[in-house]
C-alpha positions in Angstrom: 8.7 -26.1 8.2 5.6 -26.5 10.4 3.5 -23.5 11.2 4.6 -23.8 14.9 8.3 -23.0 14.5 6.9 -19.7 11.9 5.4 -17.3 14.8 5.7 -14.4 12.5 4.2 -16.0 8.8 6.0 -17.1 5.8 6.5 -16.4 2.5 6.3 -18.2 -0.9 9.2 -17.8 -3.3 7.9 -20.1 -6.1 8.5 -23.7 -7.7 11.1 -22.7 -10.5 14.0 -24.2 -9.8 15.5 -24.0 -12.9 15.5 -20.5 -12.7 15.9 -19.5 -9.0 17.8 -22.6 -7.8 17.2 -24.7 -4.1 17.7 -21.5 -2.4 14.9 -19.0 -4.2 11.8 -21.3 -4.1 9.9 -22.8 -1.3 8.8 -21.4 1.4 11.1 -19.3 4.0 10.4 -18.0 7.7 9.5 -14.0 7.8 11.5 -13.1 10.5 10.4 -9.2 11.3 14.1 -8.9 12.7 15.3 -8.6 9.1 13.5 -5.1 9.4 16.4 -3.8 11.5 18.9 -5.6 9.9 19.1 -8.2 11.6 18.7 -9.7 15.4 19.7 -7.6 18.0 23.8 -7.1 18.5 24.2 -7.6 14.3 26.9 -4.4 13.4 24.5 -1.6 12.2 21.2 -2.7 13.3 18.7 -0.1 12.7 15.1 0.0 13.3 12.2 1.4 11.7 11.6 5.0 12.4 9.0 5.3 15.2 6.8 8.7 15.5 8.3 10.8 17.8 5.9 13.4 20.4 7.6 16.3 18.1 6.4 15.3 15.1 3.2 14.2 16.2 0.9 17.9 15.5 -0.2 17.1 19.1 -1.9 13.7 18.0 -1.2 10.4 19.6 2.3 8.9 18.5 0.4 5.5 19.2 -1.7 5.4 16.2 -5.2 5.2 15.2 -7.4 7.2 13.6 -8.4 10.2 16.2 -8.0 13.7 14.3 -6.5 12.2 11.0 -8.5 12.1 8.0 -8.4 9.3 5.8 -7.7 10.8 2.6 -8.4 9.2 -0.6 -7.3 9.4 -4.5 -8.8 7.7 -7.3 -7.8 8.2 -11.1 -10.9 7.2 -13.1 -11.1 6.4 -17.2 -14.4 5.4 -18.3 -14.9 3.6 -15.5 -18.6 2.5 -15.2 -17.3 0.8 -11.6 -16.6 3.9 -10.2 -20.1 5.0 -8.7 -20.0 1.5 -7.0 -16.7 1.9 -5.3 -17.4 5.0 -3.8 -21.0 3.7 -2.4 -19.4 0.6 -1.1 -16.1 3.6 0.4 -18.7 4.7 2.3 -21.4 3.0 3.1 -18.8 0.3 4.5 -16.5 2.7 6.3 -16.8 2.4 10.2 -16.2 6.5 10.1 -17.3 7.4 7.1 -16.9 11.4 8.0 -13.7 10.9 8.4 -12.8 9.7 4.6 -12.2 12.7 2.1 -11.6 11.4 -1.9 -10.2 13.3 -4.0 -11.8 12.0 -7.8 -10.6 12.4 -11.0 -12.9 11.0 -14.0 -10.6 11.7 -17.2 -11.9 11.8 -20.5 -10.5 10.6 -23.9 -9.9 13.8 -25.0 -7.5 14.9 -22.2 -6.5 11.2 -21.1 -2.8 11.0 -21.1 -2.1 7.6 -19.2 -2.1 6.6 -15.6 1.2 8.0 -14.4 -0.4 11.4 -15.6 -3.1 11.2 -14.5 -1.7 10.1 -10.5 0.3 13.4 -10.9 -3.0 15.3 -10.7 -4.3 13.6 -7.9 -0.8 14.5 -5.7 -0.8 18.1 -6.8 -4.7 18.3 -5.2 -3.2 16.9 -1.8 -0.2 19.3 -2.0 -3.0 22.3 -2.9 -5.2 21.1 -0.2 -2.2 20.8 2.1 -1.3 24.2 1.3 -4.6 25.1 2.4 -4.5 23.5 5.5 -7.2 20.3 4.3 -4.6 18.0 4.4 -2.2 17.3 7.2 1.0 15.6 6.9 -0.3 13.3 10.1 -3.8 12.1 8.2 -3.7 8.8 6.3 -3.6 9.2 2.7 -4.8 6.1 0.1 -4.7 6.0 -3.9 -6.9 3.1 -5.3 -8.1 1.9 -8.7 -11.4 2.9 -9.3 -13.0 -0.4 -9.4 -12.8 -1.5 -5.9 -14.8 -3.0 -3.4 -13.6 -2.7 0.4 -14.7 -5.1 3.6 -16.7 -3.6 6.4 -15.1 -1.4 8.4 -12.2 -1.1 6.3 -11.2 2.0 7.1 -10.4 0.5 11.1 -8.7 -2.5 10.1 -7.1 -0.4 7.4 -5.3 1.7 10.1 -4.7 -0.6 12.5 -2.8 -3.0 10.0 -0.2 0.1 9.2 -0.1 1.0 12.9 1.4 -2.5 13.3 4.0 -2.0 10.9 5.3 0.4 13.4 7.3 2.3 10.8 5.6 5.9 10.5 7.6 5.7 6.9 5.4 2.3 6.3 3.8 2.4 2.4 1.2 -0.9 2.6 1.2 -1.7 -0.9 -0.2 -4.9 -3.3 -2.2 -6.0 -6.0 -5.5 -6.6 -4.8 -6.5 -10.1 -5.4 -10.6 -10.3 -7.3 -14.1 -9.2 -5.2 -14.4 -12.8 -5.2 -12.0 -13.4 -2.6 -13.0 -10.7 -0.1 -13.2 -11.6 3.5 -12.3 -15.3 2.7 -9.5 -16.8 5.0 -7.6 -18.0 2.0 -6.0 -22.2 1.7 -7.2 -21.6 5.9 -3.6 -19.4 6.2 -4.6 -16.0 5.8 -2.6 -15.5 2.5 -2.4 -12.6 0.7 -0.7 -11.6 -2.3 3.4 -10.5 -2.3 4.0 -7.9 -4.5 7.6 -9.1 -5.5 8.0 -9.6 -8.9 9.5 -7.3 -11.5 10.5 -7.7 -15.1 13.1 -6.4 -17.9 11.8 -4.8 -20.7 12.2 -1.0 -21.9 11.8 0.3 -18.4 11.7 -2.0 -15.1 8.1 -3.5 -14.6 5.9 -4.6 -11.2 4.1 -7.7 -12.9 2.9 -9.8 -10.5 3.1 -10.9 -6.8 3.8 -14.4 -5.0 2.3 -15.0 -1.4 2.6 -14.6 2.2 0.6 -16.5 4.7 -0.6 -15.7 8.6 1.9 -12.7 9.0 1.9 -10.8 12.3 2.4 -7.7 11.3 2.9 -6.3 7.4 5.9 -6.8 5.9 8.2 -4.5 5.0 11.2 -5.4 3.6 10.6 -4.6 -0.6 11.3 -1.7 -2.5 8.5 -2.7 -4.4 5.0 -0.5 -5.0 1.2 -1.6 -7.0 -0.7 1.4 -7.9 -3.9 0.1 -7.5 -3.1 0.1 -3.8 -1.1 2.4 -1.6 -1.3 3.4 2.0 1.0 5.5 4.1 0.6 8.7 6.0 0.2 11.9 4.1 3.6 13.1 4.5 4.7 10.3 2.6 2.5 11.6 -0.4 3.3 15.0 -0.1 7.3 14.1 -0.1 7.4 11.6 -3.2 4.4 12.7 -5.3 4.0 10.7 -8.5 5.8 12.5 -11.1 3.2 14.5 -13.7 5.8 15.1 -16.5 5.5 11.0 -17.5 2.6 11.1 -20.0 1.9 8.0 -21.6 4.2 6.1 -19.6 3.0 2.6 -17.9 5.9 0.3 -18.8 7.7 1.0 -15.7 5.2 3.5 -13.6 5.1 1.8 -10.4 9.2 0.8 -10.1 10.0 4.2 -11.2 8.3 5.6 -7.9 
């Protein structure tokens, strides 16, 4: 289908015929509509939640970044990448005060796998919370520990989830290498589609498809990476990830 008649993107659902039949590969139209349920008059239609003024703490219901606090977890493991994602955090941050991380280096001897060690980092944003650090209205973002980030990410960052307009948005993927940063990718804008689960002794996130020149982020899967989460804090602070799973990583991110 040409670009011209896809004013909202598309998406890639993969070659395998055999598997997926006519219907499940290809490429389809993303049609934000499907967000509601459907076009407008379809029986039950429901949009996404907008922020209302009396749930705003007296900040904008518009968006953007004025008096949140982009808050930040990272889980690291004998990472020697670490030092170098925090220095590129902030040194390519278009407000750096206004990014807070919240750092975890674990060592072998208390290591007890990622899900565990997630569980830390959202019991120090419901502490902080308690304290009154964290507010439920600030932006709150777990990554990997070996990441590098495009100048003034934090802006772009925001802006992208204000255009989900859903204050229950979660952006979510697996980030594609440093190799490809800032590249317009195949001249579509494509970026990866976290889509793709597995059977095995639990229910596994293993790897993404694509979706090219979207308007907006879409927000249509139940399906969450790890390695990359943004929300607003409230979203943290009501699902945190669960610290009584040590050991577990078959099944982390679909069990959240």
């Amino acid at each position: 289908m040409p670009e011209k008649q896809n004013p909202f993107g598309t998406i890639f659902l993969g070659r395998d015929e055999a598997t997926y039949g006519k219907d499940g590969i290809g490429d389809i139209a993303y049609d934000p509509d499907f967000e509601c349920g459907g076009p407008v008059g379809t029986p039950g239609r429901a949009c996404p939640y907008r922020l209302q003024e009396k749930d705003a703490m007296g900040l904008t219901v518009t968006g953007g970044r004025e008096g949140r606090v982009l808050q930040v977890g990272i889980a690291s493991f004998r990472d020697p990448l670490c030092p170098d994602t925090l220095y590129n955090m902030f040194t390519k941050a278009k407000r750096p005060q206004d990014v807070r991380v919240f750092i975890h280096q674990i060592h072998a001897r208390e290591a007890a796998g990622p899900t565990w060690a997630r569980g830390i980092l959202s019991e120090d944003i419901a502490q902080a919370h308690k304290a009154g650090e964290v507010s439920p209205q600030d932006h709150c973002m777990s990554i990997d520990s070996h990441m590098d980030f495009e100048p003034e990410w934090d802006e772009k960052l925001v802006d992208m989830w204000d255009l989900a307009a859903n204050e229950y948005a979660v952006l979510s993927t697996y980030v594609a290498s440093t190799d490809q940063l800032g590249v317009n990718l195949n001249n579509v804008h494509e970026v990866p589609h976290l889509c793709m689960i597995e059977y095995t002794s639990n229910v596994r996130v293993w790897g993404t498809k694509c979706a090219r020149n979207l308007s907006k982020p879409k927000l249509t899967n139940a399906v969450w990476g790890a390695g990359l989460s943004f929300s607003k804090c409230h979203a943290e602070l009501k699902v945190p990830v669960d610290p009584h799973s040590p050991y577990i990583f078959d099944g982390e991110e679909f069990n959240r």
